[in-house]
MARNUNU-64686 format. One line per 4 residues: number of its first residue (from 1); their letters; for each residue x negated, y, z of N, C-alpha, C. Coordinates in nm, 4 decimals, decimal comma. Layout:
REM residues N
NUM	A	X Y Z X Y Z X Y Z ~ ...
REM end
This chain:
REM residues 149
1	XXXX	-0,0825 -0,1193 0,0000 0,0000 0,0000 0,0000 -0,0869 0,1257 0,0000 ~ -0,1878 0,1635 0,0648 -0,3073 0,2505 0,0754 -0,3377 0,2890 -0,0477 ~ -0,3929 0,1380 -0,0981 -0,4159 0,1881 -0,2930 -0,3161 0,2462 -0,3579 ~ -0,1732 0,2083 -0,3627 -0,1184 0,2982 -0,4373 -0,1229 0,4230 -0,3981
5	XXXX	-0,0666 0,4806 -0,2406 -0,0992 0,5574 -0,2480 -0,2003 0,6547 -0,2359 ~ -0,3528 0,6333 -0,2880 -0,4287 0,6904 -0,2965 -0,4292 0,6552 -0,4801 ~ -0,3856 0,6292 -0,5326 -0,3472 0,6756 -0,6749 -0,2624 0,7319 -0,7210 ~ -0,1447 0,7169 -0,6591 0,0036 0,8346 -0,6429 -0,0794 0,9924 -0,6461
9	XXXX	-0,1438 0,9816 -0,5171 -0,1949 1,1199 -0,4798 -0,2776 1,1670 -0,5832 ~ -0,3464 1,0854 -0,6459 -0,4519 1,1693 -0,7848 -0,3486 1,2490 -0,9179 ~ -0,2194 1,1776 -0,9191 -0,1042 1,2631 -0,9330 -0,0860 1,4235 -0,9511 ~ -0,0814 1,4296 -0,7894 -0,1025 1,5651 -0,7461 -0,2522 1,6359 -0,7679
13	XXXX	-0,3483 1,5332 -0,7296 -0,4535 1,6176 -0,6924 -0,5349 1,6865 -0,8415 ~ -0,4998 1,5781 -0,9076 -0,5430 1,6474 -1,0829 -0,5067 1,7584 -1,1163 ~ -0,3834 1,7802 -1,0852 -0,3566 1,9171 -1,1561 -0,3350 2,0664 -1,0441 ~ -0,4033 2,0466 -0,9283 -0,4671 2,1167 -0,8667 -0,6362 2,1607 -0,9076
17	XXXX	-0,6800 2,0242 -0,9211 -0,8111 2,0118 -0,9744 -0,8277 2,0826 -1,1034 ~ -0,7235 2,1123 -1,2151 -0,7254 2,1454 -1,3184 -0,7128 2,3137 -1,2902 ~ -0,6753 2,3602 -1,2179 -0,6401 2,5143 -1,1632 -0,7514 2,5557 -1,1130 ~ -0,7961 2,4418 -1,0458 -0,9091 2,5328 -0,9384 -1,0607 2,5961 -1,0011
21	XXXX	-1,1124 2,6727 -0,9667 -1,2338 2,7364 -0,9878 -1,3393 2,6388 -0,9956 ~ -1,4186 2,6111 -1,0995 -1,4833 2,5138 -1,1750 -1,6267 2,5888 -1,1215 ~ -1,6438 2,6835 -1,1819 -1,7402 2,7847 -1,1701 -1,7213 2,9562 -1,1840 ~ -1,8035 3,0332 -1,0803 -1,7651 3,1560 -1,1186 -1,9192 3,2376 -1,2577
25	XXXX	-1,9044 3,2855 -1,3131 -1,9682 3,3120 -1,4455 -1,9717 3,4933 -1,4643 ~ -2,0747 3,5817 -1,5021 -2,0764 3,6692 -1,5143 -2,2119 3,7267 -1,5908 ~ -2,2133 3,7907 -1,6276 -2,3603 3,8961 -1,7251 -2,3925 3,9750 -1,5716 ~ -2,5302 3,9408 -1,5442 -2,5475 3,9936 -1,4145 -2,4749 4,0231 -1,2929
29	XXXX	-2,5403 4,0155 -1,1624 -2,3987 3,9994 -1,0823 -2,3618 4,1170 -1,0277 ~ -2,4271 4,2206 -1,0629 -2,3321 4,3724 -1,0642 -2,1920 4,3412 -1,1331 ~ -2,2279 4,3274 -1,2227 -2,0620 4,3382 -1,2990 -1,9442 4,2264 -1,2803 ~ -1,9811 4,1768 -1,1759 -1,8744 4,0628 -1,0968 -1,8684 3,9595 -1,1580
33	XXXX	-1,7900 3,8522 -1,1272 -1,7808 3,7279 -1,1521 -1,6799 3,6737 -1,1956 ~ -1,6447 3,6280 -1,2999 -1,4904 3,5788 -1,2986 -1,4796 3,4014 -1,2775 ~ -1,4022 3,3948 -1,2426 -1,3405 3,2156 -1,1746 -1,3329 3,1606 -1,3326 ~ -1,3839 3,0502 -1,3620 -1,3605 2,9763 -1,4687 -1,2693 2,8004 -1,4100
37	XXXX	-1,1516 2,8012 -1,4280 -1,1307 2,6754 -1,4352 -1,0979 2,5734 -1,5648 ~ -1,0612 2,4313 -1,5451 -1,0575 2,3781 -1,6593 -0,9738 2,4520 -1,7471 ~ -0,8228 2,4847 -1,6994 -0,7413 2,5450 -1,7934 -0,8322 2,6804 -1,8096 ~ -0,8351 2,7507 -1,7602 -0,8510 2,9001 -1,8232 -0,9905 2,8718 -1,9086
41	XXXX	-1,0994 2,7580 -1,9135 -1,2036 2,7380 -2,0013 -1,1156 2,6889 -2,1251 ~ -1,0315 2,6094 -2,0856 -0,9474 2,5696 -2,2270 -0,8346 2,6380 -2,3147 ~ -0,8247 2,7624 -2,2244 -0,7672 2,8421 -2,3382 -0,8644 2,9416 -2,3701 ~ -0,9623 2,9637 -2,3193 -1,1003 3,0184 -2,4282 -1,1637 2,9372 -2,5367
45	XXXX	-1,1560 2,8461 -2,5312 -1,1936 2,7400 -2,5997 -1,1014 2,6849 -2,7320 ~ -0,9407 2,6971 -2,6612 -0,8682 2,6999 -2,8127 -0,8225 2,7999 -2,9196 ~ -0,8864 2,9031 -2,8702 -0,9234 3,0505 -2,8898 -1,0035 3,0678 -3,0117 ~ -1,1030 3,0005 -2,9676 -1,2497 2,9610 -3,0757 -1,3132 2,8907 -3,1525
49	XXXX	-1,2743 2,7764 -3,0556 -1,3225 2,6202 -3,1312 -1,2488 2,5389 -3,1110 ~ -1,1174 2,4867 -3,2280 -0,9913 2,4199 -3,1773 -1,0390 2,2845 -3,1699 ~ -1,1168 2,2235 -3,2717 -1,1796 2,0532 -3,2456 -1,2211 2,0181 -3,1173 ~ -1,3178 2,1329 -3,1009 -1,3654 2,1263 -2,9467 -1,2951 2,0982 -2,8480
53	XXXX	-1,1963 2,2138 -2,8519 -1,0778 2,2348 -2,7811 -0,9946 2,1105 -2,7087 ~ -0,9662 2,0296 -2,9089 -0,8865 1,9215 -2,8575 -0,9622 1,7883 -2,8156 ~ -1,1230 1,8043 -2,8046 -1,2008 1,6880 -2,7351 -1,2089 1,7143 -2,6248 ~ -1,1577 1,8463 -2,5472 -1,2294 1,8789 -2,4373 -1,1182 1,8167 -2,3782
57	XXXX	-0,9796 1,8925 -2,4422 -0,8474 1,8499 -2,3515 -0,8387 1,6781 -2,3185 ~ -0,8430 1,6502 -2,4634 -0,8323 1,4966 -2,4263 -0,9297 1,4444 -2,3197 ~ -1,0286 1,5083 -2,2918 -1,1348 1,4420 -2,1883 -1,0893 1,4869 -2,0199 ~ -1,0219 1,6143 -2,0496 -1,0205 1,6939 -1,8713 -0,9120 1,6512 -1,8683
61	XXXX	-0,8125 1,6675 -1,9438 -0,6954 1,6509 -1,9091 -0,5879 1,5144 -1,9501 ~ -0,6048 1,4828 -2,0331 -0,4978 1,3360 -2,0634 -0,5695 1,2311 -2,0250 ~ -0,7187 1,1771 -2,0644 -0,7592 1,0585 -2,0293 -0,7918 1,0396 -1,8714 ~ -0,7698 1,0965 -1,7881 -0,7962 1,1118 -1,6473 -0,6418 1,0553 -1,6260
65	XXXX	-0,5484 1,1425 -1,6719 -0,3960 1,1310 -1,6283 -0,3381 1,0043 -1,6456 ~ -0,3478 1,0110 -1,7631 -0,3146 0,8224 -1,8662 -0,3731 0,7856 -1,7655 ~ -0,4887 0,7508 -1,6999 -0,5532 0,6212 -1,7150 -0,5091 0,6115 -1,5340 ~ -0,4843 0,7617 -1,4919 -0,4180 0,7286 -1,3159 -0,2554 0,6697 -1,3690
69	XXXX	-0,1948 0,7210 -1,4396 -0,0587 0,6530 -1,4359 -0,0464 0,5092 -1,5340 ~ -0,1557 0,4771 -1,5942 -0,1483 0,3320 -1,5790 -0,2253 0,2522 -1,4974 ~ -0,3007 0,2876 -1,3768 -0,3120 0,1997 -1,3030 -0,2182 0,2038 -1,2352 ~ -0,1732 0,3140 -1,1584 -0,0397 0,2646 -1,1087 0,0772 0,1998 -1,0960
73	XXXX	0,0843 0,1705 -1,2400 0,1813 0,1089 -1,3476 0,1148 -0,0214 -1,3019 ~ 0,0353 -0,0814 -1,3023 -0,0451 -0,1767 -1,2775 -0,0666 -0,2659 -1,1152 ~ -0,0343 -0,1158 -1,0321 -0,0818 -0,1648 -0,9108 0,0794 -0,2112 -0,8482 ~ 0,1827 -0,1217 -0,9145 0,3448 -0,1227 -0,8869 0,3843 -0,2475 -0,9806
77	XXXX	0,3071 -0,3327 -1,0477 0,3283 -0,4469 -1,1353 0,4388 -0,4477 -1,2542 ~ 0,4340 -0,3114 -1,3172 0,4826 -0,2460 -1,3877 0,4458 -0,2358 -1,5707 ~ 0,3079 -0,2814 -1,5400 0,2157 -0,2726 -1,6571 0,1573 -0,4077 -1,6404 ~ 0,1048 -0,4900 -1,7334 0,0300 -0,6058 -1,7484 -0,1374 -0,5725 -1,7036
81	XXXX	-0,1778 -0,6470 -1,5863 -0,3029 -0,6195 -1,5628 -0,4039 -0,6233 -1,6584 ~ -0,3605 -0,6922 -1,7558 -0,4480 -0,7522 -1,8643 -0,5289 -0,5713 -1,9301 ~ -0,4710 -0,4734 -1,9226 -0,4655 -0,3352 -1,9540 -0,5900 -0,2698 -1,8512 ~ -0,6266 -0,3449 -1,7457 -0,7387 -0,2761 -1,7178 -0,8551 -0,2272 -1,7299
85	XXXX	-0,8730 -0,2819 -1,8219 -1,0276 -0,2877 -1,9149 -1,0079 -0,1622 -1,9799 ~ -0,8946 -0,1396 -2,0644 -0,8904 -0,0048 -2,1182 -0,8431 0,1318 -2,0689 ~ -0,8006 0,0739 -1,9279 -0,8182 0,2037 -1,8310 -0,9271 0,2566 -1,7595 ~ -0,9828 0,1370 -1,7706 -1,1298 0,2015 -1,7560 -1,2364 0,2483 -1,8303
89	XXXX	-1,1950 0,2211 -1,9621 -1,2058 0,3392 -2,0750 -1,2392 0,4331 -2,0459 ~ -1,0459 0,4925 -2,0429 -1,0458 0,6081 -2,0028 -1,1072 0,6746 -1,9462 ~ -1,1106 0,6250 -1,7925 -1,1866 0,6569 -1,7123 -1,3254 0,7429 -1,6918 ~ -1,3313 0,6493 -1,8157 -1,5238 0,6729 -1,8803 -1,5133 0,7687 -1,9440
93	XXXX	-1,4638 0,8140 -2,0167 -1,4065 0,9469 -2,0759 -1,4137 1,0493 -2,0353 ~ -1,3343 1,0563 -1,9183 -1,2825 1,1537 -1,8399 -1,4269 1,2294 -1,7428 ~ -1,5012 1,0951 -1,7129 -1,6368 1,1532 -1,6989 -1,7283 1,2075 -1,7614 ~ -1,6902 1,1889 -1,8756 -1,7649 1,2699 -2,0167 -1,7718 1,3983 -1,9736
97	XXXX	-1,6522 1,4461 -1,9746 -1,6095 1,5878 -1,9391 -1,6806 1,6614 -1,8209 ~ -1,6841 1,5891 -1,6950 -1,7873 1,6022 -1,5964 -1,9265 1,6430 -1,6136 ~ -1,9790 1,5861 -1,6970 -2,1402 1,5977 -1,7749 -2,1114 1,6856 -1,8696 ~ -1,9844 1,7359 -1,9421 -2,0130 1,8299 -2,0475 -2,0225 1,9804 -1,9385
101	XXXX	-1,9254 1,9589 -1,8525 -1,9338 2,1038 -1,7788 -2,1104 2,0939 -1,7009 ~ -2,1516 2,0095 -1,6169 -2,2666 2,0263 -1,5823 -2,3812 2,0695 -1,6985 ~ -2,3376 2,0109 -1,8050 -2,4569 2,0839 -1,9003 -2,4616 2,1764 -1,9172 ~ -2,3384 2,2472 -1,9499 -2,3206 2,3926 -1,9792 -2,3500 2,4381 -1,8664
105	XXXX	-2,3110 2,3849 -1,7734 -2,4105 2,4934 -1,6561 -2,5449 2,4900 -1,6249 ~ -2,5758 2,3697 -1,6948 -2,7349 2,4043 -1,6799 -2,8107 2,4915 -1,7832 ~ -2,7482 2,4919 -1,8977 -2,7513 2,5974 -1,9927 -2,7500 2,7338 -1,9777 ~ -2,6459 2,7397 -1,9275 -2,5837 2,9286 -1,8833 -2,6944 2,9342 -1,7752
109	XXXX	-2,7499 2,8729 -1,7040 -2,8313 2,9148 -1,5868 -2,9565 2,9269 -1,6436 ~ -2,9648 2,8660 -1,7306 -3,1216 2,8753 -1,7924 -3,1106 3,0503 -1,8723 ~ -3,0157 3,0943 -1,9197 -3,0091 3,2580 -1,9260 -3,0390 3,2967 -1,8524 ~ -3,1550 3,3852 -1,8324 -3,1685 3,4798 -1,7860 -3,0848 3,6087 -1,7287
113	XXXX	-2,9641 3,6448 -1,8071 -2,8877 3,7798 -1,7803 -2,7552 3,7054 -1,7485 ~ -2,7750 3,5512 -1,7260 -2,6053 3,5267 -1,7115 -2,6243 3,4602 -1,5082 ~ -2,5108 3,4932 -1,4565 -2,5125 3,4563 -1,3716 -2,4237 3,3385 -1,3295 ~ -2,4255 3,2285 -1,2685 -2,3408 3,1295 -1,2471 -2,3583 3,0586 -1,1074
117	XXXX	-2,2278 3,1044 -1,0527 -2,2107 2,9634 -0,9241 -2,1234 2,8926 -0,9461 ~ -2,1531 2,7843 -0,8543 -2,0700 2,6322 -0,8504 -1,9597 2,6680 -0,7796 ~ -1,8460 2,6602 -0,8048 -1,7004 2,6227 -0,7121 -1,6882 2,5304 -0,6224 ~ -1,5846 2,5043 -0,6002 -1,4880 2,4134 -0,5526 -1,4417 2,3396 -0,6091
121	XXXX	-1,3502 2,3703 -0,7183 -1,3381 2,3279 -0,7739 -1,3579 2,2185 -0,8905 ~ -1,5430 2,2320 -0,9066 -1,5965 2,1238 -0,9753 -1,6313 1,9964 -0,8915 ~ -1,6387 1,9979 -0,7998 -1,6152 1,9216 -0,6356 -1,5099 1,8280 -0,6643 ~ -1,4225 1,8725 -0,6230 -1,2642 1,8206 -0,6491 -1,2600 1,7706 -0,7762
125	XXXX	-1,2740 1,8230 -0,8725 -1,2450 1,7742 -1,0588 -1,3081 1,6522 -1,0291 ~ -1,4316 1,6704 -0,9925 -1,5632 1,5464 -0,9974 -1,5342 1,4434 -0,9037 ~ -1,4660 1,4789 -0,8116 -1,4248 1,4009 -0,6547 -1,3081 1,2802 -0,7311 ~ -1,1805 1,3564 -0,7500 -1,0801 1,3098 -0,8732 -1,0797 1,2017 -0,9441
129	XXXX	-1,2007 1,2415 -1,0222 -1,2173 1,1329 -1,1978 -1,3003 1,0062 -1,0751 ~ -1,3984 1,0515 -0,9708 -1,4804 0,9464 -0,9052 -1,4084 0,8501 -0,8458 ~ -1,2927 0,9389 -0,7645 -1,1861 0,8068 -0,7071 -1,0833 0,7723 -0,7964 ~ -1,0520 0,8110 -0,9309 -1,0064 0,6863 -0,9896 -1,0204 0,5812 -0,9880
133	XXXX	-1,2139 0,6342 -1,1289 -1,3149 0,4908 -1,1332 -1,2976 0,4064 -0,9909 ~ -1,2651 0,4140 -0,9086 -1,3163 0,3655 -0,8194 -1,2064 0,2624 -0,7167 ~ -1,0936 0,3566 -0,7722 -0,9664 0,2658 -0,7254 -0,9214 0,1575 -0,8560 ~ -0,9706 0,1986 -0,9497 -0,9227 0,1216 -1,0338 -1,0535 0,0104 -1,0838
137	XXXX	-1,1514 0,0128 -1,0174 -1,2315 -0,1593 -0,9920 -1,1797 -0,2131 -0,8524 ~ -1,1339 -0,1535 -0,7595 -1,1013 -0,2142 -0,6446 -0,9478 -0,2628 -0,7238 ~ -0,9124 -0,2001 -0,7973 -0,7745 -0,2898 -0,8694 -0,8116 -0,4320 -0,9361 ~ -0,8503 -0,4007 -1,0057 -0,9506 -0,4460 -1,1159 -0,9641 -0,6125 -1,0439
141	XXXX	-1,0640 -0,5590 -0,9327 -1,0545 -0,6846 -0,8442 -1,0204 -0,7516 -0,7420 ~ -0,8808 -0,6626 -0,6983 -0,7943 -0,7504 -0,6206 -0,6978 -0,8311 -0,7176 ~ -0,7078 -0,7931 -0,8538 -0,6158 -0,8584 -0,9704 -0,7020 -0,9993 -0,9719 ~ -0,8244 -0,9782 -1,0551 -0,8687 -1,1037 -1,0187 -0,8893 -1,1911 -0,8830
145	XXXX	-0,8500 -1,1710 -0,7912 -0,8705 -1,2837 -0,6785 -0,7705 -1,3178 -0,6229 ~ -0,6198 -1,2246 -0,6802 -0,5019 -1,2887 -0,6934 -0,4662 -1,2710 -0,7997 ~ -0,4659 -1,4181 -0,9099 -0,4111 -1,4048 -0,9626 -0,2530 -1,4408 -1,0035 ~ -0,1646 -1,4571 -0,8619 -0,0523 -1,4836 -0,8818 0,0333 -1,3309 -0,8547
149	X	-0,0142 -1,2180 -0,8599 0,0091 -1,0940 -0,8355 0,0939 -1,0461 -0,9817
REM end
């Protein structure tokens, strides 16, 4: 019961995670800082570079989601376990996105005139996609050691 609901809750906690302040970003830090989160990076992003755009979304935002509401589907015996393999796909995906934002911040920091701190928010995003992966091998393998489930 715990497992589900600590996958129920990634539910909620994603699209908090998707709001929250990723990083704050600015041209020197006289001229202040503005909050970058996933959404507000992704509507700069479909702004400019729509391919991008729609690799980024699919990575921050649907393959994280999909892949929490089919394990759940899975853990509520709703979905065929046989489907776990490709939720953990997803999964893998969704961490993509994780490493694309850390690069870019290691990038923007390597500027000289740009300034960048870490949030909270990338905490949480990163916290998120980690306890999926993570509920969904503890799925993974309470499926295999019952398999009359």
């Amino acid at each position: 019961m715990l497992l589900r609901l600590a996958t129920l809750s990634l539910l909620i906690l994603y699209p908090v995670a998707w709001f929250a302040p990723l990083m704050r970003a600015g041209l020197l830090p006289i001229f202040g800082l503005s909050e970058i989160s996933v959404v507000t990076g992704l509507q700069s992003l479909w702004r400019s570079d729509v391919i991008l755009a729609l690799i980024v979304t699919c990575f921050a935002i649907f393959a994280p989601y999909l892949k929490t509401i089919g394990l759940a589907l899975v853990q509520w015996n709703l979905l065929d376990a046989r489907t776990t393999p490709a939720l953990h796909i997803l999964g893998k995906l969704a961490m993509a996105d994780v490493f694309l934002i850390a690069l870019y911040i290691t990038v923007a920091k390597g500027i000289s005139y740009a300034t960048i701190e870490i949030a909270w928010g990338l905490y949480m995003f990163t916290g998120c996609i980690l306890a999926s992966i993570i509920l969904g091998l503890i799925t993974e393998r309470g499926r295999r050691s019952d398999p009359g489930q």
